[in-house]
N, CA, C and O atoms as a Tripos MOL2 file, in Angstrom:
@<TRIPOS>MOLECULE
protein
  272   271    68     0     0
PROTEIN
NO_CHARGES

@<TRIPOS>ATOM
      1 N         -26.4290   14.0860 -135.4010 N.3       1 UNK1
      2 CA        -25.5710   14.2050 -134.2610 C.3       1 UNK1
      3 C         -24.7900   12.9030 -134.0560 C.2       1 UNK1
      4 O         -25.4660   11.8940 -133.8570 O.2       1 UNK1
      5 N         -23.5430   12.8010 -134.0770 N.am      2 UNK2
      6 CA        -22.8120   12.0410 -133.7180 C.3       2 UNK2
      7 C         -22.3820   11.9760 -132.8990 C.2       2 UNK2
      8 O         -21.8080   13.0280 -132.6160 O.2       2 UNK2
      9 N         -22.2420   10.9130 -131.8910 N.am      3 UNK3
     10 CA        -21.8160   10.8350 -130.6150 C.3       3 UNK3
     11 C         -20.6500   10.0490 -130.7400 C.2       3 UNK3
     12 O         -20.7980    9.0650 -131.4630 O.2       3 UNK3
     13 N         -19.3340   10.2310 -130.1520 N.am      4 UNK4
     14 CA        -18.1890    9.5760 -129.8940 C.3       4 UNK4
     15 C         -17.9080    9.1800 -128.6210 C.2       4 UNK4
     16 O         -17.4980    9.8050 -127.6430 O.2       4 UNK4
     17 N         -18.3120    7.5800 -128.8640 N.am      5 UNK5
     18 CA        -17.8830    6.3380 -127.9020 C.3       5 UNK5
     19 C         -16.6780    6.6850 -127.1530 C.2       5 UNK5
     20 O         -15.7370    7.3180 -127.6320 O.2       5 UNK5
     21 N         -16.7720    6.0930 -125.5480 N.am      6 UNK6
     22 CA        -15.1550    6.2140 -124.9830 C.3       6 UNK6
     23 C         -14.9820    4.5100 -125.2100 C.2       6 UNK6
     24 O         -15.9160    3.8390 -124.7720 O.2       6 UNK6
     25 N         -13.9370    3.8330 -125.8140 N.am      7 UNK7
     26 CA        -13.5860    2.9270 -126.1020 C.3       7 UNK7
     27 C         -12.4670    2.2700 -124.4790 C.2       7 UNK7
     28 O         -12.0160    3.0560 -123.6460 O.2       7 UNK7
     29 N         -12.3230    1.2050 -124.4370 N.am      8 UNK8
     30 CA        -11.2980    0.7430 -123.1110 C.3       8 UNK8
     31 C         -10.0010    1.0440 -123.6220 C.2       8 UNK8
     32 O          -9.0910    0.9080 -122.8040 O.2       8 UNK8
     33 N          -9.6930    1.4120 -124.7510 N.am      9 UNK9
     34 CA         -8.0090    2.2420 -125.2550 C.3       9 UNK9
     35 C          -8.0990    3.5000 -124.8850 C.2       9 UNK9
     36 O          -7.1150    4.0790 -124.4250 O.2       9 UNK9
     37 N          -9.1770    4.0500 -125.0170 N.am     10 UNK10
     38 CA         -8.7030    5.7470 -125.1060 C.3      10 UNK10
     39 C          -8.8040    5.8100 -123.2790 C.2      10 UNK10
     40 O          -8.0980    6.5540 -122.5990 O.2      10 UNK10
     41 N          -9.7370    4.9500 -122.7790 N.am     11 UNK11
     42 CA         -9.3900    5.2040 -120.8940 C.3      11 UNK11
     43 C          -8.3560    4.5830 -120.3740 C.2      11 UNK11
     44 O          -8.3180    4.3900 -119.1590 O.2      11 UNK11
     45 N          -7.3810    4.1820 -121.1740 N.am     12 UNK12
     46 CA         -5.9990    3.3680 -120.5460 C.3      12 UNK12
     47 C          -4.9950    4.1650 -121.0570 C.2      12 UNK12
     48 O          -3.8980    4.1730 -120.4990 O.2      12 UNK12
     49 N          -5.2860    5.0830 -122.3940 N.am     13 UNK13
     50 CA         -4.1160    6.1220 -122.6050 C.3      13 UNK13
     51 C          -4.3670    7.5540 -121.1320 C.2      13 UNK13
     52 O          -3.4750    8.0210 -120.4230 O.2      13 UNK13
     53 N          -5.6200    7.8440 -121.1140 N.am     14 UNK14
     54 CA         -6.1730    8.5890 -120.5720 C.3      14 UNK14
     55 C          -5.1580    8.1760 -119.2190 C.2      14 UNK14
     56 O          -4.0610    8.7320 -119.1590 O.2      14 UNK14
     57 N          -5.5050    7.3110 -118.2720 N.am     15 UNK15
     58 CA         -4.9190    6.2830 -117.0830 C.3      15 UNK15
     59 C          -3.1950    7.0700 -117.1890 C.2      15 UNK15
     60 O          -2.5990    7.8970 -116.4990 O.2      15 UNK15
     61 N          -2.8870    6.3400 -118.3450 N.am     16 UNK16
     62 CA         -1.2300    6.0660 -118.3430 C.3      16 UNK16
     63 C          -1.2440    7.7710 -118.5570 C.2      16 UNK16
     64 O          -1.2460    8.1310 -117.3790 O.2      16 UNK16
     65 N          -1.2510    8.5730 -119.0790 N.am     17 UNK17
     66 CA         -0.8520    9.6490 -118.9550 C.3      17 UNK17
     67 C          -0.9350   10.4950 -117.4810 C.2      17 UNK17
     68 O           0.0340   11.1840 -117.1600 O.2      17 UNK17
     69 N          -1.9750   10.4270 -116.7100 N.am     18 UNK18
     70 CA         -2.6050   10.4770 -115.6890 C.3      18 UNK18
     71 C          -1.1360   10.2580 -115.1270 C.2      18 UNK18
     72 O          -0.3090   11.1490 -114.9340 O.2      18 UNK18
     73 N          -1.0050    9.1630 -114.9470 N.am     19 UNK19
     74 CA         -0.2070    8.1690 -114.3090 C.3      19 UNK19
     75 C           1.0080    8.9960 -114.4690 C.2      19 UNK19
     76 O           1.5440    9.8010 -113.7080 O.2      19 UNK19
     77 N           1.2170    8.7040 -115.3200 N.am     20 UNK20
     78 CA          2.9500    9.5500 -116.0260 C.3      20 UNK20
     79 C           2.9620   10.9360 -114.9330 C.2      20 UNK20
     80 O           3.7120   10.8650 -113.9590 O.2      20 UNK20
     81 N           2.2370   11.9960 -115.1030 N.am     21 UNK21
     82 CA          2.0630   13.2920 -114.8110 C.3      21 UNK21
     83 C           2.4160   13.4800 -113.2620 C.2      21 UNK21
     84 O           3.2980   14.2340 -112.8500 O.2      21 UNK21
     85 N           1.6770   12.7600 -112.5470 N.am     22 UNK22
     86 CA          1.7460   12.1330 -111.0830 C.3      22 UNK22
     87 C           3.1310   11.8030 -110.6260 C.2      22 UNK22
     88 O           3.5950   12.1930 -109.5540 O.2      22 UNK22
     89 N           3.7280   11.1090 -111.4450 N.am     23 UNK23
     90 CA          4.9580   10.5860 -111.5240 C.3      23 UNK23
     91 C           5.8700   11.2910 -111.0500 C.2      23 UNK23
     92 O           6.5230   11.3960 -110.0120 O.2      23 UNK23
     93 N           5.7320   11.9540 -112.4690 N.am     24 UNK24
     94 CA          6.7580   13.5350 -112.3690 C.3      24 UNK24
     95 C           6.6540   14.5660 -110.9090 C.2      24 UNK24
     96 O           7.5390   15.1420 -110.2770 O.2      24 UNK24
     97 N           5.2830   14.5010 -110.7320 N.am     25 UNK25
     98 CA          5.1260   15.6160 -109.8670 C.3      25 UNK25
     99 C           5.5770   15.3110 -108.3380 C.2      25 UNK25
    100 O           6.0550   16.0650 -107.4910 O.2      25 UNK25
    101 N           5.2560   13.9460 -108.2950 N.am     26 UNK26
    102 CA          6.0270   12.9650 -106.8700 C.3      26 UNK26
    103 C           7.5060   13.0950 -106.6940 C.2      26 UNK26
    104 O           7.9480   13.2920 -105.5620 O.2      26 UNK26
    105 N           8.4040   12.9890 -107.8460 N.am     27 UNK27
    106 CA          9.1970   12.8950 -107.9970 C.3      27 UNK27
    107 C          10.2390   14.4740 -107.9290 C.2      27 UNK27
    108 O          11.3830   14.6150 -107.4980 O.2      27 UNK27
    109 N           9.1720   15.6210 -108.6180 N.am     28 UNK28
    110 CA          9.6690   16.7280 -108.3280 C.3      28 UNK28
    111 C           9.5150   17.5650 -106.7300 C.2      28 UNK28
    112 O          10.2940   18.4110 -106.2910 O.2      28 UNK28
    113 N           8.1740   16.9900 -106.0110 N.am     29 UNK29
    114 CA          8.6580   16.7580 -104.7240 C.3      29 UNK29
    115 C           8.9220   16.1440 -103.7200 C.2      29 UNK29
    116 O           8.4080   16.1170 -102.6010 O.2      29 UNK29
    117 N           9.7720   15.6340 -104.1770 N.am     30 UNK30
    118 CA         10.4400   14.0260 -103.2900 C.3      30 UNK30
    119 C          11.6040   14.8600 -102.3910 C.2      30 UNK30
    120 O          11.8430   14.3930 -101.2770 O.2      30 UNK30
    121 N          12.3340   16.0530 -102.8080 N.am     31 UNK31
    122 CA         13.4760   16.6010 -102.0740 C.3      31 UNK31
    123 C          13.2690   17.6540 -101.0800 C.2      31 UNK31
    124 O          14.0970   18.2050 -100.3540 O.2      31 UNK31
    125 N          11.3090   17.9280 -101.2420 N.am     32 UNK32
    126 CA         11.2210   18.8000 -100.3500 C.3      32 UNK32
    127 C          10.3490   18.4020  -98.8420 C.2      32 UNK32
    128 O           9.9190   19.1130  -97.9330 O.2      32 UNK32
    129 N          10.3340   17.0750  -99.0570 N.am     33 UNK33
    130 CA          9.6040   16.3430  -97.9760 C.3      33 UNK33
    131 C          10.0000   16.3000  -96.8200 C.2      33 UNK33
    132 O           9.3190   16.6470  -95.8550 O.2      33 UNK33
    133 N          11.4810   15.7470  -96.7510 N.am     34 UNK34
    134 CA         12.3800   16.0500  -95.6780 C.3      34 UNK34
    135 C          12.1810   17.4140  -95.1060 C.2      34 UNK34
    136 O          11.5640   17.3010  -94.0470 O.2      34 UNK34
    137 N          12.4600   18.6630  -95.3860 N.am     35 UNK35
    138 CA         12.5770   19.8290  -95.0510 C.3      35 UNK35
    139 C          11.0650   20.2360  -94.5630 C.2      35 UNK35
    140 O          10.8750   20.8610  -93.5200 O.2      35 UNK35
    141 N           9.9850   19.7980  -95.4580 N.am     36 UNK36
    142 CA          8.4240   20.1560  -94.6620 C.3      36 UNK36
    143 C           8.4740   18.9080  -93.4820 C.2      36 UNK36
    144 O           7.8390   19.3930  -92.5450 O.2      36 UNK36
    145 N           8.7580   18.0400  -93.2260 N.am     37 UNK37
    146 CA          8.7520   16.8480  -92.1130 C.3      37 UNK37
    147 C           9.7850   17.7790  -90.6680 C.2      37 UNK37
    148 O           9.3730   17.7430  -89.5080 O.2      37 UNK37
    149 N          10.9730   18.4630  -91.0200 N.am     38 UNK38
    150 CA         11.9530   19.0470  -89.9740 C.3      38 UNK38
    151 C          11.2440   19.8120  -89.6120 C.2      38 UNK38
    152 O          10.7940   19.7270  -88.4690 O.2      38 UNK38
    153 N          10.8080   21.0680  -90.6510 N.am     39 UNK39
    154 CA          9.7210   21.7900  -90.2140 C.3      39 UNK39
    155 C           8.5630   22.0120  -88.9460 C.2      39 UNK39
    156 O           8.3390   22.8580  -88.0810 O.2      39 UNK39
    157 N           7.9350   20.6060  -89.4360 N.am     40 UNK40
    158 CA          6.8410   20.2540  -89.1140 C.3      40 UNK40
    159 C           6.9930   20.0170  -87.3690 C.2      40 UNK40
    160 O           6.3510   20.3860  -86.3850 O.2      40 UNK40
    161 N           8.1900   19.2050  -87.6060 N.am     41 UNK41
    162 CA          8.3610   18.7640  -85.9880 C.3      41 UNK41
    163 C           9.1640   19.9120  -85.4620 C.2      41 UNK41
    164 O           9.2260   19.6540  -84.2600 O.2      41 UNK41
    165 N           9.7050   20.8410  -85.6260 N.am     42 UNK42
    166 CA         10.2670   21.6100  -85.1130 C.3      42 UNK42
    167 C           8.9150   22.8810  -84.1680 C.2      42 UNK42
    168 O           9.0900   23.4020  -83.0660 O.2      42 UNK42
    169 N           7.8390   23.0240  -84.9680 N.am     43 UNK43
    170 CA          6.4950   23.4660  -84.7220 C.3      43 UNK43
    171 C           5.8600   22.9710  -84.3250 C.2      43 UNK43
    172 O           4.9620   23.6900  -83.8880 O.2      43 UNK43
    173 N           5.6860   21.7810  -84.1230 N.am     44 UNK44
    174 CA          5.1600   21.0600  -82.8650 C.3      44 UNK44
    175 C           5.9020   20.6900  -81.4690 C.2      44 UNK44
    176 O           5.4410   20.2310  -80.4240 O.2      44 UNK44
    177 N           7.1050   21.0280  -81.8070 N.am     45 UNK45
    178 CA          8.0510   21.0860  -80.3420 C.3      45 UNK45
    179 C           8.0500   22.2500  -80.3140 C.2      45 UNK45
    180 O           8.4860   22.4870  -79.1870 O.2      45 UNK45
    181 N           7.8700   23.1050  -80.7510 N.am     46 UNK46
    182 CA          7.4330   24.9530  -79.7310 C.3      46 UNK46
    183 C           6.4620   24.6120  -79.4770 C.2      46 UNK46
    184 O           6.2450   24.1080  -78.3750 O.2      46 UNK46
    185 N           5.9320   24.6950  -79.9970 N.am     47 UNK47
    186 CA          3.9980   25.0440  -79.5640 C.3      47 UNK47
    187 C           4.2320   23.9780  -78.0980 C.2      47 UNK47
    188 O           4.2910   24.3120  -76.9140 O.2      47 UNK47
    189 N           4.3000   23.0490  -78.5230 N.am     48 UNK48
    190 CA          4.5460   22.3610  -77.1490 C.3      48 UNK48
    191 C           5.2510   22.5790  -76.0190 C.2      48 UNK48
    192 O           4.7340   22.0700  -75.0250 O.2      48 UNK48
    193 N           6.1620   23.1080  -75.8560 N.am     49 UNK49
    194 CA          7.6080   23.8500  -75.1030 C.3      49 UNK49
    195 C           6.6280   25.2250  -75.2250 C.2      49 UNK49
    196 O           7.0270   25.7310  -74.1760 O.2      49 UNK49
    197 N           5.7560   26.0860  -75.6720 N.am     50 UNK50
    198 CA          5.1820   27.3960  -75.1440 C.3      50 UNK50
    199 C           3.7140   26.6270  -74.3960 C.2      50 UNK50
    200 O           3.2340   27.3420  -73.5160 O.2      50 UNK50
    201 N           3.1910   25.6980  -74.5600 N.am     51 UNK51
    202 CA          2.0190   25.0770  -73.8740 C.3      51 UNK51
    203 C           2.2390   24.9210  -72.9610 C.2      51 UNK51
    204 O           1.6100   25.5600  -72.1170 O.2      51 UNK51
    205 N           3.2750   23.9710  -72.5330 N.am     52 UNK52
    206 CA          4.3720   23.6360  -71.0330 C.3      52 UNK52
    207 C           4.1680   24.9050  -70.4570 C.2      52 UNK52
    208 O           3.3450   24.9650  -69.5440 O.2      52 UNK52
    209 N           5.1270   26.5880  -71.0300 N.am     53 UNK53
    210 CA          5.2050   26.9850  -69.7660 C.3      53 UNK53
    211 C           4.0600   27.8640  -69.1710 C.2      53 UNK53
    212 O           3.7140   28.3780  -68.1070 O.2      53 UNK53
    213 N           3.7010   27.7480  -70.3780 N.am     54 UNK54
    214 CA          1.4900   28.5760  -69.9490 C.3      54 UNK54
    215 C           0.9560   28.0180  -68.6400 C.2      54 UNK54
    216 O           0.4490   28.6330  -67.7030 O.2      54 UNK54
    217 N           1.2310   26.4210  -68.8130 N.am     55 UNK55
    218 CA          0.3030   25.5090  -67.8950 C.3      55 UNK55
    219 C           1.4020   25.5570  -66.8290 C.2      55 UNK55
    220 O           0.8470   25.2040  -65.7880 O.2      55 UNK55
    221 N           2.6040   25.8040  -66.5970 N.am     56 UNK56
    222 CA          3.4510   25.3130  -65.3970 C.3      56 UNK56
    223 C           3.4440   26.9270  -64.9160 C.2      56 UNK56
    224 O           4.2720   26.9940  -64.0080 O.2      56 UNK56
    225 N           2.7520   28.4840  -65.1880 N.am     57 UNK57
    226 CA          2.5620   29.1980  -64.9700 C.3      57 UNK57
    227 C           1.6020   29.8360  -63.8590 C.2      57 UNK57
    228 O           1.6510   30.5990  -62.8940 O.2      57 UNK57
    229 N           0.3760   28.7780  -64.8480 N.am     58 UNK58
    230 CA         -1.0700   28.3520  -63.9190 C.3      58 UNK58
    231 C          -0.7830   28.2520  -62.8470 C.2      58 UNK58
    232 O          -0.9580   29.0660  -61.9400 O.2      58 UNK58
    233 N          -0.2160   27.0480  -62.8080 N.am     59 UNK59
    234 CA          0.0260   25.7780  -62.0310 C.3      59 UNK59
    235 C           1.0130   25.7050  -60.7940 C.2      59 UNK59
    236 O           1.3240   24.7180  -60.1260 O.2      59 UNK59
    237 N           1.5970   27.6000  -60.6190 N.am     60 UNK60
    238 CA          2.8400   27.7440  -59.4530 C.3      60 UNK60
    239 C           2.3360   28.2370  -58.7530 C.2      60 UNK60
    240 O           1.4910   29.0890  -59.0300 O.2      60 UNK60
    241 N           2.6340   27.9190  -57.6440 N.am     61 UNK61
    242 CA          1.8860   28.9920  -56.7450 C.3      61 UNK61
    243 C           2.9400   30.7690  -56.2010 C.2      61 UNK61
    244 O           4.1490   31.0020  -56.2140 O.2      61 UNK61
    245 N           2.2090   31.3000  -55.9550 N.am     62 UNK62
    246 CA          3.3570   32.6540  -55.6980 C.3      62 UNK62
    247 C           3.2820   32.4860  -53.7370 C.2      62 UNK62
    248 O           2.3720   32.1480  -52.9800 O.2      62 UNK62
    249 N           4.5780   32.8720  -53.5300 N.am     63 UNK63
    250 CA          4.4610   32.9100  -51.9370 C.3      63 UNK63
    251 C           5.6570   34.1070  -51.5830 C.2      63 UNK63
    252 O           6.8760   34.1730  -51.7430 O.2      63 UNK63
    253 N           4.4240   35.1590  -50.9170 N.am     64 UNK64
    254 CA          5.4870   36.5520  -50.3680 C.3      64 UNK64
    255 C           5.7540   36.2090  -49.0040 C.2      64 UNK64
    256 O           5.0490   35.8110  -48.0770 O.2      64 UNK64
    257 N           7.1370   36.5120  -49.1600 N.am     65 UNK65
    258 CA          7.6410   36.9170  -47.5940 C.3      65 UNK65
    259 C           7.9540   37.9450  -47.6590 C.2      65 UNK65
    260 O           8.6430   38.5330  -48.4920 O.2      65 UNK65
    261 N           7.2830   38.3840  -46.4290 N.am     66 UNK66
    262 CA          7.4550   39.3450  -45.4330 C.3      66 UNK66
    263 C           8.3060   39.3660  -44.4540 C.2      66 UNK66
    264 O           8.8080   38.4280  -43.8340 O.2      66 UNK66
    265 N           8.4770   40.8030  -44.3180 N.am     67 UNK67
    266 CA          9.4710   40.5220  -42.7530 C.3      67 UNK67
    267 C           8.6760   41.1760  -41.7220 C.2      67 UNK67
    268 O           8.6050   42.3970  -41.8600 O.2      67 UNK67
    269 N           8.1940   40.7890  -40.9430 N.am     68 UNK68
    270 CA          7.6860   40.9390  -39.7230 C.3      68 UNK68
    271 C           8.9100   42.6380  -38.6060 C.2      68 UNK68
    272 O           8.6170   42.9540  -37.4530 O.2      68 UNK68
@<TRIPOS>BOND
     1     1     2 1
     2     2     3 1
     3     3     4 2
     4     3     5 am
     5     5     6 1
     6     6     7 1
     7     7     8 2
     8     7     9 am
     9     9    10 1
    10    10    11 1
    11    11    12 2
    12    11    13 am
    13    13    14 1
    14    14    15 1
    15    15    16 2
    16    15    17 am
    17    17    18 1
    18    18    19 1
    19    19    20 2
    20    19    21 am
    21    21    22 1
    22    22    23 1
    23    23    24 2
    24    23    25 am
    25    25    26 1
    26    26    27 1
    27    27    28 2
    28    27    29 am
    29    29    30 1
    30    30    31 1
    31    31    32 2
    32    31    33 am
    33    33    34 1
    34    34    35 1
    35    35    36 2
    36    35    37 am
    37    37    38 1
    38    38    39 1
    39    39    40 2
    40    39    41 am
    41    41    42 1
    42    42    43 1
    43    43    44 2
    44    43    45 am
    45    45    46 1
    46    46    47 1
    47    47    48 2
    48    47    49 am
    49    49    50 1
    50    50    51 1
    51    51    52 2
    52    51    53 am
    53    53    54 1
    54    54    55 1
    55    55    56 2
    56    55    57 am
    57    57    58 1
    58    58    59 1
    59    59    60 2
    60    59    61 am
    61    61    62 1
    62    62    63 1
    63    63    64 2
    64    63    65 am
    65    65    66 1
    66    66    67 1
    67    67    68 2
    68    67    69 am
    69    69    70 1
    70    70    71 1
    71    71    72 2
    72    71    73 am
    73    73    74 1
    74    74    75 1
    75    75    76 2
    76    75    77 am
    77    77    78 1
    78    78    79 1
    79    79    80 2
    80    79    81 am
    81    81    82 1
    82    82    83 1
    83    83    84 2
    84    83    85 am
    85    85    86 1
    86    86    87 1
    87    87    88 2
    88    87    89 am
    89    89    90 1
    90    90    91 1
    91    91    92 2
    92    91    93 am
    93    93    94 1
    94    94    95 1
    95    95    96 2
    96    95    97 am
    97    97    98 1
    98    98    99 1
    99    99   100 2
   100    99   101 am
   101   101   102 1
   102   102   103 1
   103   103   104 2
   104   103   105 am
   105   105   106 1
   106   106   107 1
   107   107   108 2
   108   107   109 am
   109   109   110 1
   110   110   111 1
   111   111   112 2
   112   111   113 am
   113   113   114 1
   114   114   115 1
   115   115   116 2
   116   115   117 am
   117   117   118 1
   118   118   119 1
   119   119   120 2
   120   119   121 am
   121   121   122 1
   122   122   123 1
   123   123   124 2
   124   123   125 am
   125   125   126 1
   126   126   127 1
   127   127   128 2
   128   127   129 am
   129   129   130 1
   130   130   131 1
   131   131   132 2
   132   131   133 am
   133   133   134 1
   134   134   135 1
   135   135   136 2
   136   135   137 am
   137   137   138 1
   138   138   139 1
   139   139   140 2
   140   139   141 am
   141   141   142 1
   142   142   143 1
   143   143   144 2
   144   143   145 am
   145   145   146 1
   146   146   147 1
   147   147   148 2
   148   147   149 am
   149   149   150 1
   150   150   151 1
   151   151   152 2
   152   151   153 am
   153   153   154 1
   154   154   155 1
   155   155   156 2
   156   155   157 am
   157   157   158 1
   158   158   159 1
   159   159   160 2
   160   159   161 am
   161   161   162 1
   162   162   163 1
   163   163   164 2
   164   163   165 am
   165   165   166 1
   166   166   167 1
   167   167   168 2
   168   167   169 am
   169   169   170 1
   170   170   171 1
   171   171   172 2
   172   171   173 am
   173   173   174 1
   174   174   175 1
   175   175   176 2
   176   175   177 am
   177   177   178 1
   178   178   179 1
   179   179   180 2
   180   179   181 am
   181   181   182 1
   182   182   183 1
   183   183   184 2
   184   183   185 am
   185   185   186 1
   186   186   187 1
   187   187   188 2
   188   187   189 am
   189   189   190 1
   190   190   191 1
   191   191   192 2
   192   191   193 am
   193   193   194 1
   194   194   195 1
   195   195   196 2
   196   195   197 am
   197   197   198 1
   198   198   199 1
   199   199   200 2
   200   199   201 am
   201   201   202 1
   202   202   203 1
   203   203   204 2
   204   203   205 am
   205   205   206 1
   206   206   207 1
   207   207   208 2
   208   207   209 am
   209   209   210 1
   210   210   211 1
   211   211   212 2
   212   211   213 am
   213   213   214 1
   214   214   215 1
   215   215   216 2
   216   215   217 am
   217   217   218 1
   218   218   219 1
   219   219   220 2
   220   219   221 am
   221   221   222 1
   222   222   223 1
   223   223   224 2
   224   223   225 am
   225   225   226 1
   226   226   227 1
   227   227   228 2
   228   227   229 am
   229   229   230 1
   230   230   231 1
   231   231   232 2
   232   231   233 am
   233   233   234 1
   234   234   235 1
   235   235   236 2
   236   235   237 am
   237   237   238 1
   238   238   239 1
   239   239   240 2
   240   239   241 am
   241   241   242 1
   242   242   243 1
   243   243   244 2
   244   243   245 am
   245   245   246 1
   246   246   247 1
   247   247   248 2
   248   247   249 am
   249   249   250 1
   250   250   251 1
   251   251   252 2
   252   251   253 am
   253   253   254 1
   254   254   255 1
   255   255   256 2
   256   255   257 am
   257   257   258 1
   258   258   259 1
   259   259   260 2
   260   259   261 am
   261   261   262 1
   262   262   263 1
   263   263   264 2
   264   263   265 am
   265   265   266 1
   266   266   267 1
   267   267   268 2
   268   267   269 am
   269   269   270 1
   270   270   271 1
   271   271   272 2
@<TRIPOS>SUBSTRUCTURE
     1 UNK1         2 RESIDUE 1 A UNK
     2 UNK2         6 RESIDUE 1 A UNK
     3 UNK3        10 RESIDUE 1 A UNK
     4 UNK4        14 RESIDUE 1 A UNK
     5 UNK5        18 RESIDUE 1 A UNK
     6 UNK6        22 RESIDUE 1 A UNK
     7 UNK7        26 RESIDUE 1 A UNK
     8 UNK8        30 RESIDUE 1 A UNK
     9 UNK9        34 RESIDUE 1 A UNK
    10 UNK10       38 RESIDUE 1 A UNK
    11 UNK11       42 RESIDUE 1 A UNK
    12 UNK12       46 RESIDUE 1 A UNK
    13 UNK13       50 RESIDUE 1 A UNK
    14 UNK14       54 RESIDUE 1 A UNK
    15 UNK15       58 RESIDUE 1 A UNK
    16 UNK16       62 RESIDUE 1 A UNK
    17 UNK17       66 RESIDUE 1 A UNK
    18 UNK18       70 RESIDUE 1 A UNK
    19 UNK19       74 RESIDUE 1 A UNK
    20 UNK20       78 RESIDUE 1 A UNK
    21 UNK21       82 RESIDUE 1 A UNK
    22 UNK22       86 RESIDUE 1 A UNK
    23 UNK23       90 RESIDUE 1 A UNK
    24 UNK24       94 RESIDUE 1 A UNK
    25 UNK25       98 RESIDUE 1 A UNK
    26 UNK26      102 RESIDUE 1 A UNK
    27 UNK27      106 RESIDUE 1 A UNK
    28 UNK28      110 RESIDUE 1 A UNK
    29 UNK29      114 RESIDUE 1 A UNK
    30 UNK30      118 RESIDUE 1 A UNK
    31 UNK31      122 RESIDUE 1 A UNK
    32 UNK32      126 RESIDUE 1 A UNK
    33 UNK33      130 RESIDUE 1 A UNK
    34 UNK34      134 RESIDUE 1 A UNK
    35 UNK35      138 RESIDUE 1 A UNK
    36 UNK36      142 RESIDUE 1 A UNK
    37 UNK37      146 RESIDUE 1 A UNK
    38 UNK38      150 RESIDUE 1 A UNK
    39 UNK39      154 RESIDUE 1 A UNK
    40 UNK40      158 RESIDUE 1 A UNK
    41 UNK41      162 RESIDUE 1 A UNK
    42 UNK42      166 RESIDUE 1 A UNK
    43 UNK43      170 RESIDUE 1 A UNK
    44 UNK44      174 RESIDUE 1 A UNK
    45 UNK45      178 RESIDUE 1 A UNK
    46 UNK46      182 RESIDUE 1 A UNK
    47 UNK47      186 RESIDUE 1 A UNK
    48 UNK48      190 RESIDUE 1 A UNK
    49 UNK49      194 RESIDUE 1 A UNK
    50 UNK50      198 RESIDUE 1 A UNK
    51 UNK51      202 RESIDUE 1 A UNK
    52 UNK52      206 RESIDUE 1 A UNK
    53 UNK53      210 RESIDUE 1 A UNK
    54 UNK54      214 RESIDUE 1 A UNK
    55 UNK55      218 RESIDUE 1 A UNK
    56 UNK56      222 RESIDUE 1 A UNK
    57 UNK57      226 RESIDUE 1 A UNK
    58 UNK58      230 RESIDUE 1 A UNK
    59 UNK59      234 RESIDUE 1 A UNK
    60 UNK60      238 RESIDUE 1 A UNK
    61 UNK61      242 RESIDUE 1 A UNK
    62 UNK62      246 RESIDUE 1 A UNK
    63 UNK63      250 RESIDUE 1 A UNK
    64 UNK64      254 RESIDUE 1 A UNK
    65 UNK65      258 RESIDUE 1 A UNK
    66 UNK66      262 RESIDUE 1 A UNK
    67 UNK67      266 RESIDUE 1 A UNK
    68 UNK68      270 RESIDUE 1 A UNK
């Protein structure tokens, strides 16, 4: 049985390819970051703006007039 050594070359090609792959993939979504970030805040200003009027709903009081 022969066993094959990991040598400090084959874990620095290993690394740099790693590396490389990452690269690419950062880079292929680098143009969609913006658009998930608009997104993002656009859905946290509803949710927030529908939280508001839940709680300012609670929070009114109702008053009937009558006419005597």
């Amino acid at each position: 049985m022969a066993e094959d050594k990991v040598t400090k070359e084959d874990l620095r090609e290993k690394f740099s390819q790693l590396e490389g792959g990452l690269g690419k993939a950062k880079d292929a979504a680098a143009p969609a970051l913006p658009m998930i970030a608009v997104g993002f805040g656009v859905a946290v200003f509803i949710v927030g703006l529908l939280l508001g009027f839940r709680i300012g709903r609670k929070r009114s009081a109702v008053v009937e007039i009558t006419r005597i």
